[in-house]
mmCIF file as Biopython writes it, N, C-alpha, C and O atoms, coordinates in Angstrom:
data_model
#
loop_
_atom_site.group_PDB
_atom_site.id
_atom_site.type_symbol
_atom_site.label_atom_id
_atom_site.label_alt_id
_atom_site.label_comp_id
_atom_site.label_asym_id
_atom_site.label_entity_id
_atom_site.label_seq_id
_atom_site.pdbx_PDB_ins_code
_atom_site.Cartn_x
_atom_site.Cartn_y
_atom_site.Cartn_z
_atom_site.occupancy
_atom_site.B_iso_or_equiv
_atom_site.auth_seq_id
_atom_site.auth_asym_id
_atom_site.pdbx_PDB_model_num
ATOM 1   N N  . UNK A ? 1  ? 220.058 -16.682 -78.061  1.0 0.0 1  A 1 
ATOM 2   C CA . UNK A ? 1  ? 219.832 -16.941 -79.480  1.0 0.0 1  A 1 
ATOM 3   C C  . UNK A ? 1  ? 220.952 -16.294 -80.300  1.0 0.0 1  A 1 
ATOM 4   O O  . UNK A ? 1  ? 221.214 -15.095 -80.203  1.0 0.0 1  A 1 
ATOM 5   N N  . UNK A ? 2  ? 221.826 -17.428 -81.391  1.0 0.0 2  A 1 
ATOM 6   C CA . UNK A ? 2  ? 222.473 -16.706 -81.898  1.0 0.0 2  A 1 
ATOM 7   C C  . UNK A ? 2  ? 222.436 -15.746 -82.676  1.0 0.0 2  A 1 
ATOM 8   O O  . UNK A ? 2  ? 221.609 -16.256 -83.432  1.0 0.0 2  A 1 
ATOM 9   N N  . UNK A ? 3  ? 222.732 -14.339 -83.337  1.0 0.0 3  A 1 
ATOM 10  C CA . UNK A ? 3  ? 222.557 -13.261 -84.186  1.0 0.0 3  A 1 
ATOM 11  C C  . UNK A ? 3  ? 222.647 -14.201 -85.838  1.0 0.0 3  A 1 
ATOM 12  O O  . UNK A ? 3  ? 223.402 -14.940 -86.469  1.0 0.0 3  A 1 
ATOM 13  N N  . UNK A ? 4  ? 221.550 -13.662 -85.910  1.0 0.0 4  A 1 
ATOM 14  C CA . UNK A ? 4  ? 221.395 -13.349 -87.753  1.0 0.0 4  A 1 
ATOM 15  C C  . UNK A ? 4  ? 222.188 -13.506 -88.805  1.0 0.0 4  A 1 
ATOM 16  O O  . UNK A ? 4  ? 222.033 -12.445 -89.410  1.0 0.0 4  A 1 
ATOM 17  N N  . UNK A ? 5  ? 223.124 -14.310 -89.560  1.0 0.0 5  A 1 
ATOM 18  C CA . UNK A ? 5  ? 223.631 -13.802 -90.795  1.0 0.0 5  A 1 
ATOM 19  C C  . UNK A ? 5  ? 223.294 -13.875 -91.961  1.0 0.0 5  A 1 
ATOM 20  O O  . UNK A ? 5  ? 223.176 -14.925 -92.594  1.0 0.0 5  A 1 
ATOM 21  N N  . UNK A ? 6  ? 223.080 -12.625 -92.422  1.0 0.0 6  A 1 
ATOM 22  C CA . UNK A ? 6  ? 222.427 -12.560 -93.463  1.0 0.0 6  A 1 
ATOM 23  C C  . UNK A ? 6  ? 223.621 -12.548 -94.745  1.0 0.0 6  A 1 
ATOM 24  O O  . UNK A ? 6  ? 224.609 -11.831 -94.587  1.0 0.0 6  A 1 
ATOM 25  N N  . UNK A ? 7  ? 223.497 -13.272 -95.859  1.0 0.0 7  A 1 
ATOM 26  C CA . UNK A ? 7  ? 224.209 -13.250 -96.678  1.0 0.0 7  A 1 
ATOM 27  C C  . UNK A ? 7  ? 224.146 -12.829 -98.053  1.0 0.0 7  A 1 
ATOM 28  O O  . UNK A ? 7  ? 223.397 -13.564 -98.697  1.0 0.0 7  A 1 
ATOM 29  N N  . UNK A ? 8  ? 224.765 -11.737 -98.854  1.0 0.0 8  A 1 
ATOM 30  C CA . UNK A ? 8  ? 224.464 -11.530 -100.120 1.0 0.0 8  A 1 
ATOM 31  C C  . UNK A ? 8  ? 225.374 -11.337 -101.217 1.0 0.0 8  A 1 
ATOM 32  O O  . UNK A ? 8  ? 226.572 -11.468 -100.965 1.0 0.0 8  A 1 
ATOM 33  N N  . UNK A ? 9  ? 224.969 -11.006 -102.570 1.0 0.0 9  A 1 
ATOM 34  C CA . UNK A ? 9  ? 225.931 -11.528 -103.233 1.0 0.0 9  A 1 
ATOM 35  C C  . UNK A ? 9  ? 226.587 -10.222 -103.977 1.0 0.0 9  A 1 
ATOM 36  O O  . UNK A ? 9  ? 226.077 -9.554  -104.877 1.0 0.0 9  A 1 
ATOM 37  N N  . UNK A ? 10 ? 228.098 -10.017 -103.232 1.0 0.0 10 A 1 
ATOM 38  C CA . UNK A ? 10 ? 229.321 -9.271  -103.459 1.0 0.0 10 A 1 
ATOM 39  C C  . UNK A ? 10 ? 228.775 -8.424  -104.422 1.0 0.0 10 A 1 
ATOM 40  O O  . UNK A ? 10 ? 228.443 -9.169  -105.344 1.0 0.0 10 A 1 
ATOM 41  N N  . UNK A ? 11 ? 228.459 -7.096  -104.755 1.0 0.0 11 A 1 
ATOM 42  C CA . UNK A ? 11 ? 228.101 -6.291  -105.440 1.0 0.0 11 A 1 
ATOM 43  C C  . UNK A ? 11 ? 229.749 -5.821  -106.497 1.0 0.0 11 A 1 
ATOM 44  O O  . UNK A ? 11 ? 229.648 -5.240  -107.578 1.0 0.0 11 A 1 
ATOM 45  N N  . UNK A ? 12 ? 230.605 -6.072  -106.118 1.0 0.0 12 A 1 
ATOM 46  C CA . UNK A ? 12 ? 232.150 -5.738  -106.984 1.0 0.0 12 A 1 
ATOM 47  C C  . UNK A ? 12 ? 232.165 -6.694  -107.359 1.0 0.0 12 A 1 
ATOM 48  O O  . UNK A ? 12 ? 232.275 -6.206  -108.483 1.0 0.0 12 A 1 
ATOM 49  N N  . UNK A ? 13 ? 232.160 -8.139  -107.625 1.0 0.0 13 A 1 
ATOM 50  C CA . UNK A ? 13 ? 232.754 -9.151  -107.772 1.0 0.0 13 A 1 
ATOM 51  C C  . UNK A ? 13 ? 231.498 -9.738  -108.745 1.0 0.0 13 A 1 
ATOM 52  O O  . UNK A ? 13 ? 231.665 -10.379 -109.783 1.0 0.0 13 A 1 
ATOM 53  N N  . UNK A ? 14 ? 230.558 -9.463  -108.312 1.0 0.0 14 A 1 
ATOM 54  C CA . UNK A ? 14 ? 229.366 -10.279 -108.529 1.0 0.0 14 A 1 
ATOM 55  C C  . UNK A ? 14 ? 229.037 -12.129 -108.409 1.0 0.0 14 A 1 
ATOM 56  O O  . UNK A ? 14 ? 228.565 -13.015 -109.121 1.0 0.0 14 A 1 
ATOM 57  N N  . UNK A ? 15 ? 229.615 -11.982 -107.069 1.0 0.0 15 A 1 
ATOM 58  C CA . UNK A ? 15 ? 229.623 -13.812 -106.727 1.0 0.0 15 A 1 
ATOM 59  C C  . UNK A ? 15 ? 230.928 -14.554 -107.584 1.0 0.0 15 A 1 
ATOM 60  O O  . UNK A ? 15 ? 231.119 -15.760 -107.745 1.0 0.0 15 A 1 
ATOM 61  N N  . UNK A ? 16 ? 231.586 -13.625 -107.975 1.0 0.0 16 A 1 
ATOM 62  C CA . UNK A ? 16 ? 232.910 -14.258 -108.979 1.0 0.0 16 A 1 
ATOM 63  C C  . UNK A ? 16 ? 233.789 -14.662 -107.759 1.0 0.0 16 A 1 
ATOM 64  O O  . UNK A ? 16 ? 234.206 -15.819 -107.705 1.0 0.0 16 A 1 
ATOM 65  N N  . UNK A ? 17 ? 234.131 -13.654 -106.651 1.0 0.0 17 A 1 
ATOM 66  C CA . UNK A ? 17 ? 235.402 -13.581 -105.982 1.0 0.0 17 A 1 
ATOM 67  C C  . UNK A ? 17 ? 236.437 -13.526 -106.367 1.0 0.0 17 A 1 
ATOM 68  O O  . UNK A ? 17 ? 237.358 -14.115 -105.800 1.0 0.0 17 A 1 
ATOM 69  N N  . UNK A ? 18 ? 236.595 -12.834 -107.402 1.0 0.0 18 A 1 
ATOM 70  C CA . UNK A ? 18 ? 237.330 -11.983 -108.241 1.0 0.0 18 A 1 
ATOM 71  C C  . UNK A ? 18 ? 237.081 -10.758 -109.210 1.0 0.0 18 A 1 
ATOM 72  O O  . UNK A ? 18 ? 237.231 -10.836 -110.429 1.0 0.0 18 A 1 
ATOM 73  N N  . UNK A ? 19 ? 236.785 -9.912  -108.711 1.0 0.0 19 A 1 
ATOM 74  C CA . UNK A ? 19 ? 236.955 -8.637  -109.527 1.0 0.0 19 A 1 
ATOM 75  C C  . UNK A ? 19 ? 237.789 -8.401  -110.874 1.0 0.0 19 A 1 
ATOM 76  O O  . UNK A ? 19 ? 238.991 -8.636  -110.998 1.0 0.0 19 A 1 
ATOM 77  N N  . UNK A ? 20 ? 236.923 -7.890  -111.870 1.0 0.0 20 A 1 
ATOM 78  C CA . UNK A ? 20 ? 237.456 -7.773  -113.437 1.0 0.0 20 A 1 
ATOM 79  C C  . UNK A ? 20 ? 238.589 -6.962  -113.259 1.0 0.0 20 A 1 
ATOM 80  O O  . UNK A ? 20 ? 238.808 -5.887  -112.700 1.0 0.0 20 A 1 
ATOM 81  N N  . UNK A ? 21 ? 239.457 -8.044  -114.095 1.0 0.0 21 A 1 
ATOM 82  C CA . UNK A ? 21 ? 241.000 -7.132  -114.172 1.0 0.0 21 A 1 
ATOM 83  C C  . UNK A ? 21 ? 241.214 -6.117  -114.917 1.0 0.0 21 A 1 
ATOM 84  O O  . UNK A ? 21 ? 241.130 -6.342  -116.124 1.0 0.0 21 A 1 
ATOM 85  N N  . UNK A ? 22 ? 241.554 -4.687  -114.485 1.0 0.0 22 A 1 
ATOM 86  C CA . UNK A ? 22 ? 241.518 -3.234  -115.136 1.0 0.0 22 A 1 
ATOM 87  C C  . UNK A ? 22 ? 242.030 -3.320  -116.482 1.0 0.0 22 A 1 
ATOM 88  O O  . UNK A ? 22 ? 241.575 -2.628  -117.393 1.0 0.0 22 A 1 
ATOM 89  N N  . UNK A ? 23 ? 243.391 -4.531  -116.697 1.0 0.0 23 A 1 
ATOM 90  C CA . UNK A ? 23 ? 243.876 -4.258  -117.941 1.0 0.0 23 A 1 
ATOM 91  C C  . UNK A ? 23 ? 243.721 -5.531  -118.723 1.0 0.0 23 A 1 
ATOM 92  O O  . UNK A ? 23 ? 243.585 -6.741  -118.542 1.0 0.0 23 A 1 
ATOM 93  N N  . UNK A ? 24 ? 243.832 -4.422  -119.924 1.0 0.0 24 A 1 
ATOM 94  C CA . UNK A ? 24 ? 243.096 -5.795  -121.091 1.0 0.0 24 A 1 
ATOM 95  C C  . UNK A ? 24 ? 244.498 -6.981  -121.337 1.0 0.0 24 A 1 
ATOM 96  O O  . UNK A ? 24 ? 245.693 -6.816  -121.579 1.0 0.0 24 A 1 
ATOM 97  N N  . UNK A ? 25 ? 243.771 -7.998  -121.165 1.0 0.0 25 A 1 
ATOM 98  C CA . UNK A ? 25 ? 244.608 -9.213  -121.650 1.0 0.0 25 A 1 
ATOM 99  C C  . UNK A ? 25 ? 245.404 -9.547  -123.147 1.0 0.0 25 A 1 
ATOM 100 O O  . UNK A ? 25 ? 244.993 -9.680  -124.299 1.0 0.0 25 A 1 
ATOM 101 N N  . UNK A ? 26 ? 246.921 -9.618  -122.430 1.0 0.0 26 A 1 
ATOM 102 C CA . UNK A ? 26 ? 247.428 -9.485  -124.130 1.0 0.0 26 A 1 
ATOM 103 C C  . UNK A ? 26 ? 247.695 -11.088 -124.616 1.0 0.0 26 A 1 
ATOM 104 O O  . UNK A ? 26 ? 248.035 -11.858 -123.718 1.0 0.0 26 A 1 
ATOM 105 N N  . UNK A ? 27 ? 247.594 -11.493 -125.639 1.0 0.0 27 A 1 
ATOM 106 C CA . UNK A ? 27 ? 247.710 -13.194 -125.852 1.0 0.0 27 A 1 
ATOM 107 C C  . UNK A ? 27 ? 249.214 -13.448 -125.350 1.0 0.0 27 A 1 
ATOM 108 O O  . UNK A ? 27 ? 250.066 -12.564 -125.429 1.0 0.0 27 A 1 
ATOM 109 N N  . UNK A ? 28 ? 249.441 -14.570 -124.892 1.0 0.0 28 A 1 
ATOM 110 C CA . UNK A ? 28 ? 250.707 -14.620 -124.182 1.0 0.0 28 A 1 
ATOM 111 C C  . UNK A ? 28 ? 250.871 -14.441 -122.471 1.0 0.0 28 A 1 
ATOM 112 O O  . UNK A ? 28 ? 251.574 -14.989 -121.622 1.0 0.0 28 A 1 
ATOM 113 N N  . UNK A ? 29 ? 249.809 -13.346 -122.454 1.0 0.0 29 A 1 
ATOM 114 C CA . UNK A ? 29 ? 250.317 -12.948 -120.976 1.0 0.0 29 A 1 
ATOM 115 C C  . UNK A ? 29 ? 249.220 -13.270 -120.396 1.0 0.0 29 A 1 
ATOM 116 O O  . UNK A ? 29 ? 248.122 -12.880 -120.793 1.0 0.0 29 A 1 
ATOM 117 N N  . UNK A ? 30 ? 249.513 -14.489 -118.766 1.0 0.0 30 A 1 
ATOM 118 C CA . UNK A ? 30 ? 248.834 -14.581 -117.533 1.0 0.0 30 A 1 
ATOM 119 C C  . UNK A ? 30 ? 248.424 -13.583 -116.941 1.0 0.0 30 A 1 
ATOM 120 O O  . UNK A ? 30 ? 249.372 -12.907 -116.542 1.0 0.0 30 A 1 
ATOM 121 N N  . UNK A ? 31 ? 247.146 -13.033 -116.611 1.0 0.0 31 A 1 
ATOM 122 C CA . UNK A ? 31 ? 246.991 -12.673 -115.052 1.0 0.0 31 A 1 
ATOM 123 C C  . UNK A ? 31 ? 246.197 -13.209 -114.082 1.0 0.0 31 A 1 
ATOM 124 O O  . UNK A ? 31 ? 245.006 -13.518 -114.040 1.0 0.0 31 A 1 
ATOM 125 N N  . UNK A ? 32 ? 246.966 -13.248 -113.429 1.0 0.0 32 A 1 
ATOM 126 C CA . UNK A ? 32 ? 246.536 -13.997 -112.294 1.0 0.0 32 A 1 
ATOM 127 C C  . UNK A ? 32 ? 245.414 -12.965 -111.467 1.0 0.0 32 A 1 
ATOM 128 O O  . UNK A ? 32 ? 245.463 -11.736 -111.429 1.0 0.0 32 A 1 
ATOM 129 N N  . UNK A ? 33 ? 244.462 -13.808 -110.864 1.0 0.0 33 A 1 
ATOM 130 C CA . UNK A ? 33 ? 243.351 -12.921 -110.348 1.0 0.0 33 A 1 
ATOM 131 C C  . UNK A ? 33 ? 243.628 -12.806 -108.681 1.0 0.0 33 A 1 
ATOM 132 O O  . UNK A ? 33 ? 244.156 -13.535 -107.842 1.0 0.0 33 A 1 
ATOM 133 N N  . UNK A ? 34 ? 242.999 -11.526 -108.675 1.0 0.0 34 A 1 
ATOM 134 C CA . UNK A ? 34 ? 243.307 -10.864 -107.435 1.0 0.0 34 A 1 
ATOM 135 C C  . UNK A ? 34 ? 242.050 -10.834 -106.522 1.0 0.0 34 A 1 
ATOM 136 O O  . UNK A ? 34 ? 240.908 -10.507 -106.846 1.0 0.0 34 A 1 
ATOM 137 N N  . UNK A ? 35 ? 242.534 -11.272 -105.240 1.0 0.0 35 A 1 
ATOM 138 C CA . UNK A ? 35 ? 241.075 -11.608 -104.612 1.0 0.0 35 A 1 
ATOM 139 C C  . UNK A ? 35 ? 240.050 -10.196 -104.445 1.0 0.0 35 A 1 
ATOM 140 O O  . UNK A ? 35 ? 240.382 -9.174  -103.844 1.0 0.0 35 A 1 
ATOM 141 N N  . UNK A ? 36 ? 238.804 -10.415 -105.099 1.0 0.0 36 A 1 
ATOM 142 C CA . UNK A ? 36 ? 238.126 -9.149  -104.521 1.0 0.0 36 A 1 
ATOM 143 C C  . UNK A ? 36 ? 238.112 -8.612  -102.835 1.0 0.0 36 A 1 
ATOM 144 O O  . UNK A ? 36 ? 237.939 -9.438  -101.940 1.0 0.0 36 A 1 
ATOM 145 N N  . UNK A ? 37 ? 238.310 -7.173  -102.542 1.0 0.0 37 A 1 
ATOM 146 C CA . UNK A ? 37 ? 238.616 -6.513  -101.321 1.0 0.0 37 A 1 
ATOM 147 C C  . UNK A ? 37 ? 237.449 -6.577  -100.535 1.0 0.0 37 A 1 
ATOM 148 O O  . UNK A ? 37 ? 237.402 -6.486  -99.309  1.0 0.0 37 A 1 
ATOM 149 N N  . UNK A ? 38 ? 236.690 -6.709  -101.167 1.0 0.0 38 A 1 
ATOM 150 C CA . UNK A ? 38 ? 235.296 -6.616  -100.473 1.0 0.0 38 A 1 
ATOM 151 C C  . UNK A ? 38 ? 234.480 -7.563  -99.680  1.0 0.0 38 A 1 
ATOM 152 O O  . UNK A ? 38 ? 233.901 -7.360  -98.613  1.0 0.0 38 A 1 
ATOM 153 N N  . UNK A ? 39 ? 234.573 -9.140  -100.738 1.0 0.0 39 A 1 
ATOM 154 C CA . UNK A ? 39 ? 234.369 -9.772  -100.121 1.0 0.0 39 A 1 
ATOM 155 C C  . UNK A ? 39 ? 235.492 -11.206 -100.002 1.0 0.0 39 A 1 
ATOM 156 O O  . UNK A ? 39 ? 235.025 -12.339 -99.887  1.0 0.0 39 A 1 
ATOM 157 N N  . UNK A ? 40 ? 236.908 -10.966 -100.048 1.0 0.0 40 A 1 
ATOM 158 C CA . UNK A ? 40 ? 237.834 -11.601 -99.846  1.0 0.0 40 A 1 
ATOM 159 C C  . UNK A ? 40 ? 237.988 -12.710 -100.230 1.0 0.0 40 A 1 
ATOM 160 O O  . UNK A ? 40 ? 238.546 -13.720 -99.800  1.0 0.0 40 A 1 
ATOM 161 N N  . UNK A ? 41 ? 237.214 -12.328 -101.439 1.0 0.0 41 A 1 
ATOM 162 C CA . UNK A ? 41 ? 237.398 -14.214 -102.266 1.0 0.0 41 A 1 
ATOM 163 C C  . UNK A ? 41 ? 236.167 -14.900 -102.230 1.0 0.0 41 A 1 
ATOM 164 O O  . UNK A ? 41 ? 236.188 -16.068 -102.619 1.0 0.0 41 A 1 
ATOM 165 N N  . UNK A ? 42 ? 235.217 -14.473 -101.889 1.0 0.0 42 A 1 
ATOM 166 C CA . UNK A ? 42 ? 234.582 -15.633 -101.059 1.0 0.0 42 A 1 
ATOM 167 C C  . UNK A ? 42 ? 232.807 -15.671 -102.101 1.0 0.0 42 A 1 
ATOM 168 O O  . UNK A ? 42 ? 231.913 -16.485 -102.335 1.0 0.0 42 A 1 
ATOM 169 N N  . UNK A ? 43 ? 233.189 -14.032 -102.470 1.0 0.0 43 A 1 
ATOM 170 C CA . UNK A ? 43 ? 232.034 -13.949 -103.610 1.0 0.0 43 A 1 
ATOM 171 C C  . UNK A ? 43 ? 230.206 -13.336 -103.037 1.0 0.0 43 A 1 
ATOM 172 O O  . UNK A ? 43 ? 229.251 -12.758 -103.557 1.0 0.0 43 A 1 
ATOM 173 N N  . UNK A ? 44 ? 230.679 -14.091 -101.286 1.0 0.0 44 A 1 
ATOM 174 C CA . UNK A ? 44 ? 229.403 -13.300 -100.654 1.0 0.0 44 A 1 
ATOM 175 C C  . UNK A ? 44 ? 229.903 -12.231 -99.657  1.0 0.0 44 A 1 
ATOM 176 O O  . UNK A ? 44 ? 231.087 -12.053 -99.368  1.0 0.0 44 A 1 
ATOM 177 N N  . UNK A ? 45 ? 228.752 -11.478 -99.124  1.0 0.0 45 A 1 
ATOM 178 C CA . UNK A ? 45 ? 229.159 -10.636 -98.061  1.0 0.0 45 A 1 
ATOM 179 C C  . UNK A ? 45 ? 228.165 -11.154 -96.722  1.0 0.0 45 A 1 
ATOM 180 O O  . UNK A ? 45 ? 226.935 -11.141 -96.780  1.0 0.0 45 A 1 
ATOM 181 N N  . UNK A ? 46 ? 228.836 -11.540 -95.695  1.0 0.0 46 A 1 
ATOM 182 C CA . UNK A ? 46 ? 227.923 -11.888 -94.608  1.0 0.0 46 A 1 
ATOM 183 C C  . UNK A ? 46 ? 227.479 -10.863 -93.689  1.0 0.0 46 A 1 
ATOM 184 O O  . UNK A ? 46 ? 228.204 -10.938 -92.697  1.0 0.0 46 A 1 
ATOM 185 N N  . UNK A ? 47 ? 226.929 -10.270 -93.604  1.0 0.0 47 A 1 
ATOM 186 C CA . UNK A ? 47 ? 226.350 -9.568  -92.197  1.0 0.0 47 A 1 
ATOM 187 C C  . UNK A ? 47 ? 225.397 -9.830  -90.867  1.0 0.0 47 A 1 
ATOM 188 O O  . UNK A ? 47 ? 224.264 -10.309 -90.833  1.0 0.0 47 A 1 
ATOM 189 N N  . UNK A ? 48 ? 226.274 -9.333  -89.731  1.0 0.0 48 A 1 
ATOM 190 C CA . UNK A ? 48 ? 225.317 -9.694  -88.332  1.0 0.0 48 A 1 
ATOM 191 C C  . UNK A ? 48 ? 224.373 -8.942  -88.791  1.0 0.0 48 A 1 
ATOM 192 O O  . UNK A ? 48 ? 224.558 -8.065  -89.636  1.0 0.0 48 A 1 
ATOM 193 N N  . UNK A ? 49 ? 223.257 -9.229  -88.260  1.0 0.0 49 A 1 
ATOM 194 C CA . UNK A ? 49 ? 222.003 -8.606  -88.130  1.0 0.0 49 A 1 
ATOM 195 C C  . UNK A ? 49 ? 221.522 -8.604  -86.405  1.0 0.0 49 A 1 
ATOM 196 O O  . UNK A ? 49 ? 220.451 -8.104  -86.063  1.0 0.0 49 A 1 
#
């Protein structure tokens, strides 16, 4: 039987898969978003169980 994955939703990111950018946005300037570390973009976290 295969193992368990249980899936939930990125506690840093909050299902965004992107984490809030530290600095404030100036008009004019792009930032481009940086994948959250945690759950690598993806917004969930999977775990074996």
């Amino acid at each position: 039987m295969p193992p368990k994955i249980k899936e939930h939703t990125c506690p840093l990111c909050k299902g965004t898969g992107f984490p809030k950018s530290m600095e404030p946005a100036r008009p004019g300037r792009r930032i481009y978003p940086v994948k959250c570390e945690s759950c690598h973009g993806k917004g969930k976290i999977s775990e074996m169980s």
